[in-house]
TORFIVEX-93984 format. One record per residue (C-alpha): x, y, z; residue number from 1. Coordinates in steps of 0.1 Angstrom, whole numbers, padded with zeros to 4 digits. Example, Ala and Ser with C-alpha at 12.3 -4.5 7.8 and 13.67 -1.06 7.14 Angstrom:
BEGIN
<atom><east>0123</east><north>-0045</north><up>0078</up><k>1</k></atom>
<atom><east>0137</east><north>-0011</north><up>0071</up><k>2</k></atom>
This chain:
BEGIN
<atom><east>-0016</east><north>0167</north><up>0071</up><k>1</k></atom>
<atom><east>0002</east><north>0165</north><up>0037</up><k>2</k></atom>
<atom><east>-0006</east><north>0132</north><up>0023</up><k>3</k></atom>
<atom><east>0021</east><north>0130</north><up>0000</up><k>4</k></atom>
<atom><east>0054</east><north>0150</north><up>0003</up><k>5</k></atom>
<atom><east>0080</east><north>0158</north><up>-0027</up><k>6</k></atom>
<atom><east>0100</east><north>0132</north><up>-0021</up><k>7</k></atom>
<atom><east>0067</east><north>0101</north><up>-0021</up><k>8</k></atom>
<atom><east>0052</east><north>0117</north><up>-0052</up><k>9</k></atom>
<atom><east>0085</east><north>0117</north><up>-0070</up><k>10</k></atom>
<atom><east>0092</east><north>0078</north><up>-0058</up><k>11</k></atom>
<atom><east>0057</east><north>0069</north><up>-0067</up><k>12</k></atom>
<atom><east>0060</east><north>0082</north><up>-0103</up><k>13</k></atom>
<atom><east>0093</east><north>0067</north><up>-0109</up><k>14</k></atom>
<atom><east>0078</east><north>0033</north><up>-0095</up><k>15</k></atom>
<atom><east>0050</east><north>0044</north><up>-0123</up><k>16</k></atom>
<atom><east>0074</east><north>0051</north><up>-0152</up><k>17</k></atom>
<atom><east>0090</east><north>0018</north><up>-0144</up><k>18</k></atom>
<atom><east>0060</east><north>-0003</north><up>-0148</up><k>19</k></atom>
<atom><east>0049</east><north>0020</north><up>-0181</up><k>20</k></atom>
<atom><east>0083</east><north>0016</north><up>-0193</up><k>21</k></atom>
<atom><east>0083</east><north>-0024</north><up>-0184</up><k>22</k></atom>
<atom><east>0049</east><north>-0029</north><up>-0204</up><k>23</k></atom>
<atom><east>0058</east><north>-0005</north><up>-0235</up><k>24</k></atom>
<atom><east>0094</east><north>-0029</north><up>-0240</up><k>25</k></atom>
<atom><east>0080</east><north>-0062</north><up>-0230</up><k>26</k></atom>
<atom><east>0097</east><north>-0069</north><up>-0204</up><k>27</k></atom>
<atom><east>0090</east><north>-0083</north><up>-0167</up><k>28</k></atom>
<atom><east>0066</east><north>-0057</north><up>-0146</up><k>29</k></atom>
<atom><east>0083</east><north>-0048</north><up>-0116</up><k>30</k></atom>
<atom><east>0070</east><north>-0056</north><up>-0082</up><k>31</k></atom>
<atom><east>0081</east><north>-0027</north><up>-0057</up><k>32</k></atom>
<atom><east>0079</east><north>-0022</north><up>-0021</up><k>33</k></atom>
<atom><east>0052</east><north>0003</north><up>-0008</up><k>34</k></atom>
<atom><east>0065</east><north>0034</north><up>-0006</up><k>35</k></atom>
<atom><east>0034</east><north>0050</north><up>0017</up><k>36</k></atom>
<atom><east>0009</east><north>0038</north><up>0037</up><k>37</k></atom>
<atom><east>-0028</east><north>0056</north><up>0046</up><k>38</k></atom>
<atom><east>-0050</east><north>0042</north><up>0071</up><k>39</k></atom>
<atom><east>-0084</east><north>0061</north><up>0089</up><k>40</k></atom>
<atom><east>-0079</east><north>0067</north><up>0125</up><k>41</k></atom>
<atom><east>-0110</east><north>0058</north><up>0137</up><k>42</k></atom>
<atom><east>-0114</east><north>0028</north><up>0119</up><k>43</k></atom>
<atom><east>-0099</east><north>0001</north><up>0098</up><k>44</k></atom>
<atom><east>-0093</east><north>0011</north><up>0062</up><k>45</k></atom>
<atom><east>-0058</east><north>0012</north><up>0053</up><k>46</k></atom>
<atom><east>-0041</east><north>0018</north><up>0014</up><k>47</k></atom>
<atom><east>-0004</east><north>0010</north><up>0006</up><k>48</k></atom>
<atom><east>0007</east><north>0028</north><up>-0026</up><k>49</k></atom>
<atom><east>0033</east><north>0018</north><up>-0050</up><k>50</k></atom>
<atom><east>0025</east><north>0042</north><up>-0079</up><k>51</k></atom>
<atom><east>0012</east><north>0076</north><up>-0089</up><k>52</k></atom>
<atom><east>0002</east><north>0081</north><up>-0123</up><k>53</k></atom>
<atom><east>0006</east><north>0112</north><up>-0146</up><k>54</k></atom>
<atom><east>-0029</east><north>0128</north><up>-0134</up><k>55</k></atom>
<atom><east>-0011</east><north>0132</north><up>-0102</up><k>56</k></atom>
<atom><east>-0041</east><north>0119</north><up>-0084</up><k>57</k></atom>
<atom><east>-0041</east><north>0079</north><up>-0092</up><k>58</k></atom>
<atom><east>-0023</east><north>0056</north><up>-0071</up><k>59</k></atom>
<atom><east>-0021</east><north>0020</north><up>-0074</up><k>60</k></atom>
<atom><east>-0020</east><north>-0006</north><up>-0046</up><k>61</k></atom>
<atom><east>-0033</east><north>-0027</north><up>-0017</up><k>62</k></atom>
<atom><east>-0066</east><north>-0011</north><up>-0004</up><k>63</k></atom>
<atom><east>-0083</east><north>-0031</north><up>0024</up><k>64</k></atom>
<atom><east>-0116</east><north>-0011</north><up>0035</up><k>65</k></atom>
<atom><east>-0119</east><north>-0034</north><up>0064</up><k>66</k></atom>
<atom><east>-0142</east><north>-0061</north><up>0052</up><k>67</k></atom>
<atom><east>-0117</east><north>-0085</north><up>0052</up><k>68</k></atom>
<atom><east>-0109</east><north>-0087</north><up>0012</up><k>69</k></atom>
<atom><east>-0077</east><north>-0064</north><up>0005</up><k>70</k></atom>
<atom><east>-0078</east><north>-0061</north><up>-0029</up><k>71</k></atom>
<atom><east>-0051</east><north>-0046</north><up>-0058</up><k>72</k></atom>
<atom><east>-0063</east><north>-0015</north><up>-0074</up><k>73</k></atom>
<atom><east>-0062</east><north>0020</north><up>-0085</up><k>74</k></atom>
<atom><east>-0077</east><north>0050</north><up>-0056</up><k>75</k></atom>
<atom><east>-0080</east><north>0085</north><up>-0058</up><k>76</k></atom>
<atom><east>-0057</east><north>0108</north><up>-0037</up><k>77</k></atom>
<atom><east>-0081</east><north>0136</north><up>-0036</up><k>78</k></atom>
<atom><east>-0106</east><north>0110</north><up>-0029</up><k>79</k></atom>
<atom><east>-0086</east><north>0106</north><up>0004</up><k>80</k></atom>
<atom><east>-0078</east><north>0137</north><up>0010</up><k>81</k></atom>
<atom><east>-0116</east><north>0147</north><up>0014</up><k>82</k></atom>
<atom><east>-0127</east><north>0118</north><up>0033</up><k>83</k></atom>
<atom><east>-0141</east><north>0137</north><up>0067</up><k>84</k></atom>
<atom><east>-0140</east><north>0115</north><up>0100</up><k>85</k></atom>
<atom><east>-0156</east><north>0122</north><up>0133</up><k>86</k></atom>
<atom><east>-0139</east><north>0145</north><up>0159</up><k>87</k></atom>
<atom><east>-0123</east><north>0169</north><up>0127</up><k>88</k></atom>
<atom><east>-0103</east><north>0140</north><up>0119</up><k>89</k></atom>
<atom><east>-0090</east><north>0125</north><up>0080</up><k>90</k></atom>
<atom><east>-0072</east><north>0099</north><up>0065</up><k>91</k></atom>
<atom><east>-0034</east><north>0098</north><up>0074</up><k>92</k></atom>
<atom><east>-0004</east><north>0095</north><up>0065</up><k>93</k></atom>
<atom><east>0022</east><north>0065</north><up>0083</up><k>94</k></atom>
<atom><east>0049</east><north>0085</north><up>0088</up><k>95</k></atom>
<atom><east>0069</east><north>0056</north><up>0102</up><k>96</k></atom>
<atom><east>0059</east><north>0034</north><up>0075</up><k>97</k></atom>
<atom><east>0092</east><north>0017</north><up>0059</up><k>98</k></atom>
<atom><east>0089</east><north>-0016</north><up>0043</up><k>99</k></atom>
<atom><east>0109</east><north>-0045</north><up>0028</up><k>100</k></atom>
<atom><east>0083</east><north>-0062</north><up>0012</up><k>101</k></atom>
<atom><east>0069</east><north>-0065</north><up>-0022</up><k>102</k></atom>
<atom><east>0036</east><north>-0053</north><up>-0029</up><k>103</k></atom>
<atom><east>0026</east><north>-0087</north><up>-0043</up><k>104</k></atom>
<atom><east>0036</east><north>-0105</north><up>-0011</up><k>105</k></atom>
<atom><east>0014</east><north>-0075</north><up>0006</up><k>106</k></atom>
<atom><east>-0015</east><north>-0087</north><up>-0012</up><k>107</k></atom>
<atom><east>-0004</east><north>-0126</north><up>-0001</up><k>108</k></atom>
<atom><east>-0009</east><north>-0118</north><up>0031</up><k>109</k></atom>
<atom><east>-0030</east><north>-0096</north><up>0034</up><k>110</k></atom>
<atom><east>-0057</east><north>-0115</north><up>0015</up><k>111</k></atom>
<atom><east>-0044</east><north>-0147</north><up>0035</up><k>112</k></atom>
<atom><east>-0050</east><north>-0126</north><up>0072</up><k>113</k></atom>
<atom><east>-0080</east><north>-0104</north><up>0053</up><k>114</k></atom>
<atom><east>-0061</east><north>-0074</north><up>0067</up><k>115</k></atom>
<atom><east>-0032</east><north>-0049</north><up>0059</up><k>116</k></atom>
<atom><east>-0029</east><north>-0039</north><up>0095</up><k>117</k></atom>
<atom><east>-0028</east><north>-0082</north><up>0103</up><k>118</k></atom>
<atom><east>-0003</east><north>-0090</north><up>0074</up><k>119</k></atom>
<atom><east>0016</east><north>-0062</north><up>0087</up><k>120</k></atom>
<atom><east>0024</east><north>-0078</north><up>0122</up><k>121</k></atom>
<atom><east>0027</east><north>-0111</north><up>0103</up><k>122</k></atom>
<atom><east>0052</east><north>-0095</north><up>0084</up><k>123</k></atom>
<atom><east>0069</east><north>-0079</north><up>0112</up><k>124</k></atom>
<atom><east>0075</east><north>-0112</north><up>0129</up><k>125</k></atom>
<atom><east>0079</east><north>-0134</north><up>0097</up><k>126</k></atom>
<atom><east>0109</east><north>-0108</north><up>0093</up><k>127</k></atom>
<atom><east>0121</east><north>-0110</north><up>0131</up><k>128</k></atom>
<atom><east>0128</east><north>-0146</north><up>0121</up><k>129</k></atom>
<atom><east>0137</east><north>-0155</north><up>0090</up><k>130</k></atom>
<atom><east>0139</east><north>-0134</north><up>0055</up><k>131</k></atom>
<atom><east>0109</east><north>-0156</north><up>0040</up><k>132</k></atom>
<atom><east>0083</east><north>-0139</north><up>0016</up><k>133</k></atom>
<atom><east>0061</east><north>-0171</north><up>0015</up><k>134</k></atom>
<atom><east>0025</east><north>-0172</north><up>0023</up><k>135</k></atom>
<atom><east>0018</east><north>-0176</north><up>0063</up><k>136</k></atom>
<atom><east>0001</east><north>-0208</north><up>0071</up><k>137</k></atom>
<atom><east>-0038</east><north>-0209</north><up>0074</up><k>138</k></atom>
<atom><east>-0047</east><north>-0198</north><up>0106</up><k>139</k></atom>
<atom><east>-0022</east><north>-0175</north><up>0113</up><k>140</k></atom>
C-alpha cells in the first residue's frame, strides 16, 4: 500500500510551509487537523500526521506506540514503510480517516485516554453530541 498519495504529501507540506512561514513572521503557529492516519494491523501503534517536511521523509504528529503515552513528535516515513509485521503484513494507511479535530486536542485526548484509537471513539461521540474540543473527564 502507498502510504502517502499526491494529494497527502502535497496537504502535509503546505500544513509544513504554514507552520515554517508562522515561525519565520512571528506569528501564531497553526494548529491543523490530521490529514493521515497509520496504525499496525496486528497491534496498537497508531501515528496521525499533520506535516511533511522538505526531506520528504519527516512527518510531525501524534505517535502513540501503545504504551499508553501518545506523545507529539517528528517520525520517519521510510521508517514506516519498512516496518515488517507477521503474516507479510506493514503499517497502513486509514483510508477512511477524515477528521475535524485539531492535532492539539488529539494529543488532549489522547494523552487523557493513553490512546489514539481510545481518543478517537471519544471523539467520535464527543462529536455525536455536542461540537466541544474540551478535555473528556477522568475516567472516561
Amino acid at each position: 500500500m502507498m502510504l502517502l498519495t499526491p494529494d497527502l504529501h502535497a496537504a502535509l507540506r503546505a500544513n509544513a510551509a504554514a507552520h515554517h512561514d508562522a515561525l519565520q513572521f512571528g506569528t501564531a503557529e497553526p494548529d491543523p487537523v490530521p490529514l493521515v492516519k497509520f496504525f499496525n494491523p496486528v497491534g496498537a501503534a497508531t501515528w496521525l500526521a499533520t506535516e511533511l517536511h522538505a526531506d520528504g521523509d519527516t512527518l510531525f504528529g501524534l505517535a502513540d506506540l501503545g504504551f499508553g503515552f501518545p506523545e507529539l513528535g517528528s517520525f520517519s516515513l521510510s521508517e514506516l514503510a519498512g516496518v515488517r509485521l507477521p503474516f507479510g503484513l506493514g503499517i497502513e494507511r486509514d483510508v477512511g480517516f477524515a477528521s475535524v479535530h485539531s492535532l492539539s486536542t488529539w494529543a488532549a485526548w489522547s494523552r487523557r485516554a493513553g490512546s489514539i484509537i481510545i481518543a478517537e471513539t471519544w471523539l467520535r461521540r464527543a462529536s455525536s453530541v455536542a461540537n466541544d474540543d474540551g478535555i473528556p473527564p477522568s475516567g472516561g
